[in-house]
N, C-alpha and C positions, 0 to 999 in steps of 0.2 A: 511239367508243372512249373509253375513261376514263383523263383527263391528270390528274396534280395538279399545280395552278399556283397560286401565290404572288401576293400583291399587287402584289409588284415586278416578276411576269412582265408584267402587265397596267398597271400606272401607271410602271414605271420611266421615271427623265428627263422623265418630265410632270409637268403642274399639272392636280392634279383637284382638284374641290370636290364633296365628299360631300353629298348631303340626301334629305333624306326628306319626303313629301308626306301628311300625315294625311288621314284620312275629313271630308269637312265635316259635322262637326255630331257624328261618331261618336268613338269613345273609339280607335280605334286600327283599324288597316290589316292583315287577316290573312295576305294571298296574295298575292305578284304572280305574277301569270298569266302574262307575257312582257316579257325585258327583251333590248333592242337597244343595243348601247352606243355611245350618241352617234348617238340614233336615237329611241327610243320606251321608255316601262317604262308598262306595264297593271297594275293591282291589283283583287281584287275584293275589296269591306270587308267586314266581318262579318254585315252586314242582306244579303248577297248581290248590291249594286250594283256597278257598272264603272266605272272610273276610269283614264284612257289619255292620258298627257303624251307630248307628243312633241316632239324638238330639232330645230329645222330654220336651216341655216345662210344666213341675212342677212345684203347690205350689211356686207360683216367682223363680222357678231354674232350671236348665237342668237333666232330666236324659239321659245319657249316655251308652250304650248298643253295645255291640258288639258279634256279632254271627259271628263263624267262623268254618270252616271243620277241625275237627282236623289231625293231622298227625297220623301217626304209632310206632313213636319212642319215644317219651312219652306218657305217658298216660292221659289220659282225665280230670283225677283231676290237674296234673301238669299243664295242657297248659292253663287249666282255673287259675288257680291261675296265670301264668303268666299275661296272660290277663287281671286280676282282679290285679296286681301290676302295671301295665303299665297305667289303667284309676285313679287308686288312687292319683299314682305321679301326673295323669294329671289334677286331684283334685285339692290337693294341692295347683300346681300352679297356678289354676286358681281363686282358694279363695284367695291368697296371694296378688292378681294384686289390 
């Protein structure tokens, strides 16, 4: 059945921190395929590959995970290391809050 709900139905009296997870190596992110909240968000990029972060609760903290299909044009250690630069910043900002 079809609810309309508000930001505030969903984040009231909490502390959320918004982000967004770009394509490595691609210009922008078209789909997400399936989002679980405080759980998992899927996307599939514009070249058609998978990309699947998931939150999973640690030791009082989140680990952070994401599997993705790589591409053809970099190489497998590169695109992880991007990958693995784009959660750190997202670190970062999230301890800094």
């Amino acid at each position: 059945r079809w609810q309309d709900m508000t930001t505030a139905d969903y984040f009231g009296g909490k502390r959320v921190i918004l982000f967004s997870l770009p394509g490595a190596f691609t210009p922008t992110c078209s789909t997400y395929q399936e989002v679980v909240p405080q759980e998992k968000a899927s996307f599939l990029m514009d070249d058609g590959r998978l990309a699947e972060t998931t939150f999973t609760p640690v030791d009082g903290g989140t680990q952070v995970v994401t599997v993705f299909d790589a591409e053809t044009q970099h190489s497998v250690e590169m695109q992880r290391e991007g990958w693995q630069a784009i959660l750190n910043n997202f670190k970062a900002h999230a301890e800094s809050l």
